[in-house]
N, C-alpha and C positions, 0 to 999 in steps of 0.2 A: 850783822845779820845778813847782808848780802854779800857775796862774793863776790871779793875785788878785780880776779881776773878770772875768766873763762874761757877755753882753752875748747875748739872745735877741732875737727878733722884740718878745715881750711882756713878759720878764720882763731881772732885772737880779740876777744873785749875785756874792756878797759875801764874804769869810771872816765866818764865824759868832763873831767872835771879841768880848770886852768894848771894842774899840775901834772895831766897827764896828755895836757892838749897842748897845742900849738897856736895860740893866740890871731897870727899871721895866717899859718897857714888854713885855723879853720876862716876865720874870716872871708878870705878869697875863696874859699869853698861855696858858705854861705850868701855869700853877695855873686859872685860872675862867675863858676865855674860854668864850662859848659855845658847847657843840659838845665842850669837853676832852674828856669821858669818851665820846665816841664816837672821836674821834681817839685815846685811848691805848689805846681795846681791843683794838686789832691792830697795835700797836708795843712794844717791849720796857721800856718805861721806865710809872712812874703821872704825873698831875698834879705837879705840884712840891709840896711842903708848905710851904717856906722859899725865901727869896731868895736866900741862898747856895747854894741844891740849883741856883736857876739860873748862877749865877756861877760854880760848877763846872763846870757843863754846857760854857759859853764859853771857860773857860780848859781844860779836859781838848782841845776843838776846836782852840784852838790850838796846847797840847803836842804832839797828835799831827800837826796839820799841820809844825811842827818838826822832828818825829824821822821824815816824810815814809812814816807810814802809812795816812794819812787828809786826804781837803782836806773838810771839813764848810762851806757855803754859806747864808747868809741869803738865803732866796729875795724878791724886793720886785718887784711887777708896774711895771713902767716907766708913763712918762708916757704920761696916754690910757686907759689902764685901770681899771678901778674898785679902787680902795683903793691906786692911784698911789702907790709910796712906802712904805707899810705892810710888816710884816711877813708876809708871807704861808704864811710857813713854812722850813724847813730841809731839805737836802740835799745829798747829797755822793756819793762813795767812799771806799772801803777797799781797801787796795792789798796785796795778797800777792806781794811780788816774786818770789818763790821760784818759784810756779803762774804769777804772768807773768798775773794776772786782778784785776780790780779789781768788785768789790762794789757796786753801787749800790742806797744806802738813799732814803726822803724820808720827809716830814709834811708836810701841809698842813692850814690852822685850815679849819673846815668851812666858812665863808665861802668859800674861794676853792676848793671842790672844785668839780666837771665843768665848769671850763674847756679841759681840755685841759694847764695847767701841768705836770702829773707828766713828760709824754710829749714835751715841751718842752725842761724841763729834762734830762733823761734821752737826748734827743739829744745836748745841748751837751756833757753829760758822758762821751758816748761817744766821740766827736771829741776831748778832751781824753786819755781812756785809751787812743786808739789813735793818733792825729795826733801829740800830744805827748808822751805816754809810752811809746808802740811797744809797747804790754802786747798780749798774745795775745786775750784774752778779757774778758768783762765779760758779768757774771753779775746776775740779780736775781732775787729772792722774793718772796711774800706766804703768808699763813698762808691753809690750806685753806678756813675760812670769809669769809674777807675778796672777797668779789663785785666790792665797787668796785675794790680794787687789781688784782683780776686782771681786771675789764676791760682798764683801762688800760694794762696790763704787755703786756696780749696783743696790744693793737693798735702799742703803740710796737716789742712787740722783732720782730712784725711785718714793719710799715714798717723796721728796722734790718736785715733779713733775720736774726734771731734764731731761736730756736724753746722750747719746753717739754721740759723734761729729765724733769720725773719729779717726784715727791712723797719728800722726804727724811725719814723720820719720826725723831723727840726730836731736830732739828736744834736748835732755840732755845730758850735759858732767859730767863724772864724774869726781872724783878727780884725778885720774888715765892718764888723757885725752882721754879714748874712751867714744863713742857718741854712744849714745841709741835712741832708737823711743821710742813715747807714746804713750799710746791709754786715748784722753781726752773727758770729760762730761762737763756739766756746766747746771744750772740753771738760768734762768734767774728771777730777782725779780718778777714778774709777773706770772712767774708758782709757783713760792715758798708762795704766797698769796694765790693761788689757793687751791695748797696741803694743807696747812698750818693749812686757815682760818676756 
């Protein structure tokens, strides 16, 4: 149901899954690369502590690609880019068939931020929730103090003919269990034809 590779201008994703990941090397991604602890203070998850916390991560990515909740994506800049090949981070949807809207999350390691990647990828996977999946809408968030995400959020949902719904407040728990607001966008299929076509 979901497309297993997707193929951008600059970028190349992948199922996030342990047969297409690097065990090793996401690990020291998610535990000490540098840059972790700015990247996980405005995503729901910490650093990893153990390798198995990442091995779950890849296989839970798989489970639910399976029971076709979620296609979770290893983002890798294509040839020609700088870090060609690397991991550059994770991205996906989450699919609420019921609402007929699909979710759009990302990370990226702080090396590959203001490229442009997030708004990139976030295309490809809009095209996918609506081309392929016929989903009504597709929604995305960031946490009220997170500036760089909602840069980039606001110019992508933008260009997708999107717009700003509002500030959701105790929308997310983290792992931790405190509860965060959001501030969320969505497109609906309809503006995304618009923009698009």
């Amino acid at each position: 149901m979901f497309p297993e590779t997707i193929e951008t201008d600059r970028l190349r994703l992948e199922p996030g899954w342990p047969e297409h990941v690097d065990l090793d090397e996401c690990y020291r991604i998610c535990s000490s690369d540098p840059g972790i602890d700015e990247v996980t203070e405005h995503v729901t998850w910490d650093p990893h502590e153990t390798k198995k916390e990442t091995l779950e991560f890849l296989e839970r990515g798989r489970e639910r690609w399976e029971e076709g909740e979620a296609a979770g994506y290893v983002i890798r800049p294509r040839e020609g880019e700088d870090g060609a090949g690397e991991i550059a981070g994770f991205g996906g949807l989450t699919v609420d068939w019921e609402k007929r809207t699909a979710v759009l999350g990302t990370w990226l390691r702080k090396r590959f931020w203001g490229r442009g990647y997030s708004g990139e990828r976030a295309a490809a996977l809009a095209e996918v929730a609506f081309a392929d999946l016929d989903l009504d809408l597709v929604a995305v968030s960031h946490l009220p103090e997170n500036e760089q995400s909602q840069r980039a959020i606001e110019k992508y949902v933008d260009r997708l003919g999107g717009r700003r719904e509002g500030l959701l407040r105790n929308q997310i728990t983290f792992m931790d269990g405190s509860v965060h607001d959001e501030v969320r966008y969505s497109i609906s299929q309809e503006e995304w034809r618009e923009a698009t076509e």
